[in-house]
N, C-alpha and C positions, 0 to 999 in steps of 0.2 A: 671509686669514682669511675674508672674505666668499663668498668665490669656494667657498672648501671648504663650509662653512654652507650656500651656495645649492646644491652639486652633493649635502650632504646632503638637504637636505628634498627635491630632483627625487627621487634615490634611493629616499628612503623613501616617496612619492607613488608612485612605479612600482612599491615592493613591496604596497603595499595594493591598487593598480590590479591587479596580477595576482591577489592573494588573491583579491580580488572577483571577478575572473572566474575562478579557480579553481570558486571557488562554486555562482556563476551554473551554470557545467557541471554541473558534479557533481550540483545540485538537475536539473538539466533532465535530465539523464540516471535521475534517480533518478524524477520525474514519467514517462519513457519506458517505463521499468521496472515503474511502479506500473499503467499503463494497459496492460501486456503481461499483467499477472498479473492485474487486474481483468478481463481479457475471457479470459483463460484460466480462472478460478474462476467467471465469468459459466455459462460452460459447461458446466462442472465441477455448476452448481447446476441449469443446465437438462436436462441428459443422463446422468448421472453418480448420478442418485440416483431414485429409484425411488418414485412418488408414489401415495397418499399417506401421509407421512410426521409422523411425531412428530418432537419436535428431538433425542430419543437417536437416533435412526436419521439426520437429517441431521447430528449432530455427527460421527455412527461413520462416514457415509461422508468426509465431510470430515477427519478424520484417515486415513483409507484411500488419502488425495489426496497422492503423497511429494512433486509437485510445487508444491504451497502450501504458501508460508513459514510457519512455528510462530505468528507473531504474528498470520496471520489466521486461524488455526484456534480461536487463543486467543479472537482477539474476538468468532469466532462461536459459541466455545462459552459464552463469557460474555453475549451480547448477546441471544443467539437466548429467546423465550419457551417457556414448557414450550406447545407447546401439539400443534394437528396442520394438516397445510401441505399442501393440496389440489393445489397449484403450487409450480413454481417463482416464480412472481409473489408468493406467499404469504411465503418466505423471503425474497426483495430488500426486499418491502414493512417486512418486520419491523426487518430490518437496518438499514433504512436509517431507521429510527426513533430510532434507537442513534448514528447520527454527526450 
């Protein structure tokens, strides 16, 4: 009976040891992912849009962008100030006011 008891709790110790690195992955890969698409919309903001801009015009080109996710389009379009953006220096700076 002891013997089953101790080969349970190894058992369930090795299931949460893989969870865990289940995890671990999956975030590392999603960080890998996040930093593909940050220098891809980096670009997207420095070349991509036509200066200088109001934020309806860098919202309208950023939705114009199929390959940036919905959710960062959303937050620039939430985030971004009405204002007008002489640079692309002008739009990081704003943004990143916001996270």
């Amino acid at each position: 009976m002891v013997t089953a008891t101790a080969n349970l709790c190894r058992l369930k110790r090795n299931e949460a040891s893989l969870v865990l690195a289940q995890t671990f992955l999956s975030r590392v890969s999603s960080v890998r992912g996040f930093m593909s698409n940050l220098k891809s919309e980096l670009e997207h903001i420095k070349h991509h849009i036509k200066y200088p801009a109001n934020k309806t015009q860098v919202v309208a080109a950023c939705n114009n962008m199929s390959d940036v996710p919905t959710a960062d389009k959303e937050f620039v379009s939430k985030s971004l100030p009405e204002s007008n953006f002489k640079g692309p220096e002008d739009v990081v700076r704003a943004l990143l006011t916001k996270v």
